[in-house]
C-alpha positions in Angstrom: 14.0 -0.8 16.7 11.9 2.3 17.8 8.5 1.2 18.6 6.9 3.8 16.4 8.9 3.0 13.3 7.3 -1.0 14.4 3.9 0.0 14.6 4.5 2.7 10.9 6.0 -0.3 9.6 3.1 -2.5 10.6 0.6 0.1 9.3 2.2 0.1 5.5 2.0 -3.5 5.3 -1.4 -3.9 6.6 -2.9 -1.2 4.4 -1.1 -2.2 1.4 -2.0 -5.8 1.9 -5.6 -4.9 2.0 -5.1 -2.9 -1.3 -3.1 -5.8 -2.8 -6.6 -8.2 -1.3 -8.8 -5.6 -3.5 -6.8 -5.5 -6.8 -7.1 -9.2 -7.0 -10.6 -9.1 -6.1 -10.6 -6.2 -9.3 -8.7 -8.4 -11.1 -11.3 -11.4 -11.2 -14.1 -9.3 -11.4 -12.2 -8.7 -15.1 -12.0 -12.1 -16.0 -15.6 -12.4 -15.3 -16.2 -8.8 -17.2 -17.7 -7.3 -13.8 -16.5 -3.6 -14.9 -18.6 -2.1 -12.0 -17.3 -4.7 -9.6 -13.9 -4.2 -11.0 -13.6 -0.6 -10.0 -15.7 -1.1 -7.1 -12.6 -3.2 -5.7 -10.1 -0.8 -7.1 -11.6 2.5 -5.3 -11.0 0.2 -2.1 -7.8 -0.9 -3.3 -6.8 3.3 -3.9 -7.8 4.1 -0.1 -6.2 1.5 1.1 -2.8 2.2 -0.7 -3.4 6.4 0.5 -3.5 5.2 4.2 -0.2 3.1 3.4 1.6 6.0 2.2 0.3 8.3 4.9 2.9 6.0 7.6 5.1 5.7 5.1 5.3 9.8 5.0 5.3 9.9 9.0 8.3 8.4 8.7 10.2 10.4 5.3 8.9 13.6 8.0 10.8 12.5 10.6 14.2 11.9 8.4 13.4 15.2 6.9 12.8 16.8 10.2 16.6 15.9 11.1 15.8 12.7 13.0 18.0 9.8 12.0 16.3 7.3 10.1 16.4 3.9 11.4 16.3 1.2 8.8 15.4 -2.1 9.8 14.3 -5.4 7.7 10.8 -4.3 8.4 10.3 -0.6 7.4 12.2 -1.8 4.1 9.6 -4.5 3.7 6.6 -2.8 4.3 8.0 0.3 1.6 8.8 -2.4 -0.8 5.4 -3.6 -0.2 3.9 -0.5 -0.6 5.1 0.3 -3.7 4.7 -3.0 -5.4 1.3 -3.3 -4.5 1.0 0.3 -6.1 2.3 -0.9 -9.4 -0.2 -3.9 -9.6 -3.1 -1.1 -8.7 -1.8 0.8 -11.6 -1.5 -2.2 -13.8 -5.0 -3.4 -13.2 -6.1 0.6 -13.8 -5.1 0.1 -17.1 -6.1 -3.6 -17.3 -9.9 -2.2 -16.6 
């Protein structure tokens, strides 16, 4: 595995498992009707999940830039990550 797609890989998971940390924090500031709190988290939970999909991009520029793409266990992880955590930000959006 190329080093950089490691360290991308690393970066989309990190992020995105920060963002996940911050929708649950929205989401029990919810059950406890803490609507400032709520979107407090979620603005948190939005940058985190921007700075995931800026390494996930680095690597959709270098398959569009005619590098092969190298998928491993992890890059397919940390996108599967990414967008999950996504979909429970948007589900808690509408939650709120």
């Amino acid at each position: 595995m190329k080093e950089s797609t490691a360290l991308n890989s690393m970066q989309i998971i990190l992020h995105a498992g920060d963002a996940r940390e911050a929708t649950t924090e929205a989401l029990n500031a919810l059950k406890e009707f803490d609507i400032s709190k709520a979107r407090e988290c979620l603005k948190k939970a939005d940058e985190e999940i921007v700075e995931a999909h800026k390494a996930q991009t680095v690597e959709l520029q270098r398959e569009a830039n005619g590098e092969n793409p190298e998928f491993t266990v992890l890059l397919t992880h940390a996108q599967d990550t990414c967008m999950t955590v996504n979909s429970e930000i948007n589900i808690t959006k509408n939650l709120l």
